[in-house]
C-alpha positions as CSV (number, residue, x, y, z in Angstrom):
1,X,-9.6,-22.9,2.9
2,X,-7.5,-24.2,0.4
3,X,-8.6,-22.4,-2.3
4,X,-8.6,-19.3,-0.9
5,X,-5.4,-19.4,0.4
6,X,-4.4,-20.3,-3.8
7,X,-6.0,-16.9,-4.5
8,X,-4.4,-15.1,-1.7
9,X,-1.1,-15.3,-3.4
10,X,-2.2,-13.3,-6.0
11,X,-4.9,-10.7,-4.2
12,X,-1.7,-8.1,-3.7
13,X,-3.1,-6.3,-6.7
14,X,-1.9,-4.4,-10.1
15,X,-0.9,-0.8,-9.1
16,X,-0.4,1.9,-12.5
17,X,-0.2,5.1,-13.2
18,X,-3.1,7.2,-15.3
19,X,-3.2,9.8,-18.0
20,X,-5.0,13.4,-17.2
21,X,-3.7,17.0,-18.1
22,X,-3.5,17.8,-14.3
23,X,-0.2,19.1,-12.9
24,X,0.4,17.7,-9.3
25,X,-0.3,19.9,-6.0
26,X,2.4,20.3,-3.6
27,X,1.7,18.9,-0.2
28,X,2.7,21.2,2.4
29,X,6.2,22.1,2.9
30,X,6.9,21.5,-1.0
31,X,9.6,24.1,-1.8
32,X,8.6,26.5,-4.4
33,X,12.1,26.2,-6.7
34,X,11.3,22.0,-6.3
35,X,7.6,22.5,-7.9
36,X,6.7,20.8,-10.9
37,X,4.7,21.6,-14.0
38,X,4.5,18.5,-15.6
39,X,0.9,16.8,-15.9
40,X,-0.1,13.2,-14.9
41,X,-0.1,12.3,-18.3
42,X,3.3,13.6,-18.9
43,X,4.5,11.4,-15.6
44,X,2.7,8.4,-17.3
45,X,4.5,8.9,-20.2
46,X,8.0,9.3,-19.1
47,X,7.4,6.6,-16.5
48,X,6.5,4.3,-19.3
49,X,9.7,5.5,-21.5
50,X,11.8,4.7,-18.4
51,X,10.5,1.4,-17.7
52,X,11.7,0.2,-21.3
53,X,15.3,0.9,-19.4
54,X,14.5,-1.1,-16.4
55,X,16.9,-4.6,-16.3
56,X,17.0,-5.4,-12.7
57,X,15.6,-3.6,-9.2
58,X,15.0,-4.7,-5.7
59,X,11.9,-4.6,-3.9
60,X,10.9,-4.7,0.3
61,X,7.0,-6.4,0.9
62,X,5.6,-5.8,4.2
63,X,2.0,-7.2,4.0
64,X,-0.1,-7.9,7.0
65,X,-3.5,-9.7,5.7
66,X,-6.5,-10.9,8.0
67,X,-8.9,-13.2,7.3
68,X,-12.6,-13.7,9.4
69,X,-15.1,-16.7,8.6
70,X,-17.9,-14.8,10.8
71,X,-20.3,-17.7,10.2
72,X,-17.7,-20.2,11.7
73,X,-16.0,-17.3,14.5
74,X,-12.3,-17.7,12.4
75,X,-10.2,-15.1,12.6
76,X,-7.0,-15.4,11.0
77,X,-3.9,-12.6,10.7
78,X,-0.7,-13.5,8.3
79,X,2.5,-10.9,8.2
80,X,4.4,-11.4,5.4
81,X,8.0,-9.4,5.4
82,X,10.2,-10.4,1.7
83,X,13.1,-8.7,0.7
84,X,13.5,-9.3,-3.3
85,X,15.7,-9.0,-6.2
86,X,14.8,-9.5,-9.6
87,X,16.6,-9.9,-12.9
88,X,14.4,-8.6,-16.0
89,X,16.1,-11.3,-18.7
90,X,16.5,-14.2,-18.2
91,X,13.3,-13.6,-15.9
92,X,15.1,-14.9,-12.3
93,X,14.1,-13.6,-8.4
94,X,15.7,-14.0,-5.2
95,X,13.1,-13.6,-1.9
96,X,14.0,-14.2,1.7
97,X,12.0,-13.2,4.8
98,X,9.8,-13.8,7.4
99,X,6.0,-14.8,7.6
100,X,3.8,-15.1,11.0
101,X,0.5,-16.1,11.2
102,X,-1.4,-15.8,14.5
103,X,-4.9,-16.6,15.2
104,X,-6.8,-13.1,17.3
105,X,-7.7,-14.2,20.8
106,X,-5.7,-17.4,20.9
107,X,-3.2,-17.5,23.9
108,X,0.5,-16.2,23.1
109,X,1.7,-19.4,24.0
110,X,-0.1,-21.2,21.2
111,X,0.4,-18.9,18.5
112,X,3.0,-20.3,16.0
113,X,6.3,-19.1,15.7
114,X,7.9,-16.8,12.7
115,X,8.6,-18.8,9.5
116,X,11.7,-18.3,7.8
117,X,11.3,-17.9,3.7
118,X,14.0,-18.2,0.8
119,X,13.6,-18.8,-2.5
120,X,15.2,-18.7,-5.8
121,X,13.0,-18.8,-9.3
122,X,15.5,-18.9,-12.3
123,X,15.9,-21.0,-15.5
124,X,16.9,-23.6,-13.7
125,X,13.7,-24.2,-11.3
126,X,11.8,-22.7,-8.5
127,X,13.6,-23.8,-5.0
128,X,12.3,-23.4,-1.9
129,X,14.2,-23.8,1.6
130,X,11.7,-25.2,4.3
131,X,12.7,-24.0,7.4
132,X,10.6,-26.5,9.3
133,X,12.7,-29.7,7.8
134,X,15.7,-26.9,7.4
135,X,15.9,-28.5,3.3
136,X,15.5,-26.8,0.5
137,X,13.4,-28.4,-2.1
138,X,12.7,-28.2,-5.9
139,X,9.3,-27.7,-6.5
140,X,7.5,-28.9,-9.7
141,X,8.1,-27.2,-12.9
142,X,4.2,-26.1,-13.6
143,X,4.4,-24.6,-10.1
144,X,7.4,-22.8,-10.9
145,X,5.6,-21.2,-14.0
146,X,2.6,-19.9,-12.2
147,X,4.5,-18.9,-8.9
148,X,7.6,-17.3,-11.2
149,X,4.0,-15.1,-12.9
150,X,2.7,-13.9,-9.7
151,X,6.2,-12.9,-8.1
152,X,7.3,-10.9,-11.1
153,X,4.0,-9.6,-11.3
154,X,4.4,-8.2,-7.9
155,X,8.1,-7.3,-7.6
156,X,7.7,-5.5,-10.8
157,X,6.0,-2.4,-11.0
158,X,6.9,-1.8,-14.6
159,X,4.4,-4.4,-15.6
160,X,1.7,-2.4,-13.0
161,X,2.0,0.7,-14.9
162,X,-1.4,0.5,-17.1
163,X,-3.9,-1.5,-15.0
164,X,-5.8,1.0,-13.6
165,X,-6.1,3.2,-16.7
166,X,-9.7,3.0,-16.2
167,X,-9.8,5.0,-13.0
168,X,-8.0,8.1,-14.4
169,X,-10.7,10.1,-13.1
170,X,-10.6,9.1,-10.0
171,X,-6.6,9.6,-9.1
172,X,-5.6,12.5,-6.9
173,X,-2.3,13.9,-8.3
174,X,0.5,15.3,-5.6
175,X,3.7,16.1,-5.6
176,X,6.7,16.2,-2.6
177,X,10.0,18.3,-2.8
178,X,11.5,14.6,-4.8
179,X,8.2,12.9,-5.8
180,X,5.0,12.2,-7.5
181,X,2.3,11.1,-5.6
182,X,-0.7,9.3,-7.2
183,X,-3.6,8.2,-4.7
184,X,-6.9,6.1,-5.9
185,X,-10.1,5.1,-3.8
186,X,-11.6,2.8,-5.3
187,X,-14.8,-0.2,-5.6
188,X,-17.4,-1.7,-7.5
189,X,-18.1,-3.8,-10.3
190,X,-15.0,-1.6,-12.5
191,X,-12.6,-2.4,-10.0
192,X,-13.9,-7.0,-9.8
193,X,-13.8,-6.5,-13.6
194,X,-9.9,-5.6,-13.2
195,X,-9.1,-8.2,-10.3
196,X,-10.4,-10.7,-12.3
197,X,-9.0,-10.4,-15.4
198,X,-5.5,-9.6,-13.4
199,X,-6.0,-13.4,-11.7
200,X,-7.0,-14.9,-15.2
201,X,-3.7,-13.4,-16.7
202,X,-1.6,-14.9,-13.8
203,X,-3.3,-18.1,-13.6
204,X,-4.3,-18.7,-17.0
205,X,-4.8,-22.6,-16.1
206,X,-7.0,-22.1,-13.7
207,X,-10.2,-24.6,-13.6
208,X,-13.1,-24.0,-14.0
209,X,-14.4,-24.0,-10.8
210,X,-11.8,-22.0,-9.5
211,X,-13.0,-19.4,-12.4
212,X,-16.2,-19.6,-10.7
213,X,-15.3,-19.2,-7.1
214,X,-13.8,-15.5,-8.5
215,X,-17.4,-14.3,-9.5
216,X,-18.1,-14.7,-6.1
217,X,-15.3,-11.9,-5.3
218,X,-16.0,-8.6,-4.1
219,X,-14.1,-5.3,-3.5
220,X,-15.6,-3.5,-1.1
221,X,-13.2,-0.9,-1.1
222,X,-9.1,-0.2,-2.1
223,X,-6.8,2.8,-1.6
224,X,-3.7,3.1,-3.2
225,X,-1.0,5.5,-2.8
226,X,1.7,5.4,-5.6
227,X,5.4,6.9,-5.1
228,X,7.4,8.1,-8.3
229,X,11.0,9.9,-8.2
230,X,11.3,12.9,-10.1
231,X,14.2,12.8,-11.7
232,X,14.1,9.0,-12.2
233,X,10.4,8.4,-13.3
234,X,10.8,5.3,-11.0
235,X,8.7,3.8,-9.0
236,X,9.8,4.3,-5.8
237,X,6.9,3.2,-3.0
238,X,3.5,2.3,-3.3
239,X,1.2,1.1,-1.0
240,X,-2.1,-1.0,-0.5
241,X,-5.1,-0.6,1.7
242,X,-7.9,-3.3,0.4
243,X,-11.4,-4.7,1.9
244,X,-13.3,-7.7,0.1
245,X,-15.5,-10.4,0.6
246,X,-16.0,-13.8,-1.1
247,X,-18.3,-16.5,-0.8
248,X,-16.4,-20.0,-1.1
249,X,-18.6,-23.5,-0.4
250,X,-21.4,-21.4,0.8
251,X,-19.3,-19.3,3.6
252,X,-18.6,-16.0,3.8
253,X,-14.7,-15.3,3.9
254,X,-13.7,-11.4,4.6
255,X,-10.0,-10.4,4.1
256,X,-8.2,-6.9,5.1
257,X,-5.1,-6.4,3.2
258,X,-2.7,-3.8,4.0
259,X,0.4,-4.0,1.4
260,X,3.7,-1.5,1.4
261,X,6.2,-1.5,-1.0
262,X,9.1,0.2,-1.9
263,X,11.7,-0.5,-4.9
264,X,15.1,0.6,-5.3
265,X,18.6,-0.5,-6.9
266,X,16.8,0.2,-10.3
267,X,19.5,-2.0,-12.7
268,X,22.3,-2.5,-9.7
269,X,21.2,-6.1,-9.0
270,X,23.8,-8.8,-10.7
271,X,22.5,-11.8,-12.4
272,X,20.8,-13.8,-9.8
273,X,22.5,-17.8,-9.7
274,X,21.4,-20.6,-7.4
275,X,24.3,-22.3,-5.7
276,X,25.2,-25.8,-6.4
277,X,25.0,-26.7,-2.8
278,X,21.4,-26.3,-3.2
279,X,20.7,-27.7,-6.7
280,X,22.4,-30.6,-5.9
281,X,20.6,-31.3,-2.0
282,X,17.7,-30.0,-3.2
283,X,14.7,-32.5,-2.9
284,X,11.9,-33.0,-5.3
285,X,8.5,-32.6,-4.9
């Protein structure tokens, strides 16, 4: 279980935008004078152009994950809600919020109660407030490198933008009164090709056998649904609807992801600092 929980932190996947000569269909109830006759590659583009402007932003998380071990009846359900801000340079985030995990058909009485989560990840270390010892504690600096690479790559969806160039056939291309909607169903070999390169890019020190247990992942099947403003070229809102399967020691594990996101204060957040009163109580792993 502990090595799939190490690759759960990083199974919220890359989310992008494609390039086709497709203009966007309004949705119903799209005003006609807020139409749109600019292609999915012409998004992409300006997207792209915009992102080179991009120097802070916040960003909501509400994930709900379940995991099954049918072969050993385990059912297990985490809810994840994070608030972030991140700085682009120097590289810095700020998370604080809530995770629950609950185990289907236990009593209420035995399920465990919501844990509390804050963090800072700047230049100056990755600190993390335990809310079960109520301390906040400094974890180790190789930690803070590969934990600092998954967060941004989460939080930022400027760094998503090219991922899923691959699928530009597949997209759907909409468009709202204020956005651009992008939608993908996805699966197959294509699509493990992508997760596992995304995982060897944010844990380039992985070991070899953790290399291994990856070839054992599966998609079985992912959804996406990607928000981006109009006038902005921002990404606004995206969410996540993934199925796989991996075999680790022999066993089966299945997990349902559903991820939504949204961003917003595009280059309003201030540079992030961690405050004495921590650096100097915190305690060392």
């Amino acid at each position: 279980m502990k090595k799939w929980s190490m690759l759960l932190a990083v199974t919220t996947l890359s989310f992008g935008l494609v390039a086709c000569n497709d203009t966007a269909t309004p949705t119903p109830g799209t005003k006609t004078e807020q139409t749109s006759n600019l292609t999915l590659q012409d998004v992409f583009k300006k997207s792209m152009e915009q992102s080179e402007s991009i120097k802070s932003l916040s960003a909501y998380i509400d994930m709900t994950q379940l995991i099954e071990v049918p072969s050993q009846e385990i059912s297990m359900e985490t809810t994840s809600k994070m608030d972030m801000d991140m700085v682009i340079e120097p590289l810095s985030l700020y998370q604080k919020g809530t995770t629950s995990m609950t185990m289907p058909g236990m009593p209420s009485s035995e399920q465990a109660d919501d844990m509390k989560m804050e963090s800072y990840m700047t230049e100056q270390g990755f600190y993390m407030f335990d809310s079960m010892s109520n301390q906040w504690t400094k974890l180790p600096s190789d930690m803070y490198e590969q934990i600092m690479s998954m967060s941004q790559k989460q939080a930022d969806p400027a760094k998503q933008l090219k991922d899923l160039e691959a699928f530009k056939d597949d997209f759907t291309f909409e468009q709202t009164d204020s956005s651009y909607v992008l939608k993908l169903a996805a699966s197959g070999d294509k699509f493990n090709e992508l997760i596992q390169k995304q995982l060897a890019e944010t844990m380039p020190d992985m070991m070899v056998e953790e290399q291994e247990l990856l070839k054992e992942m599966n998609i079985e099947k992912v959804n996406y649904e990607i928000f981006i403003d109009k006038e902005t070229f921002n990404t606004t809102a995206l969410n996540m609807i993934m199925d796989m399967t991996m075999v680790v020691e022999g066993e089966e594990m299945k997990l349902a992801q559903n991820l939504k996101s949204t961003y917003s204060k595009y280059n309003e957040v201030e540079k992030i600092e961690i405050p004495q009163e921590i650096i100097d109580n915190a305690q060392e792993m």
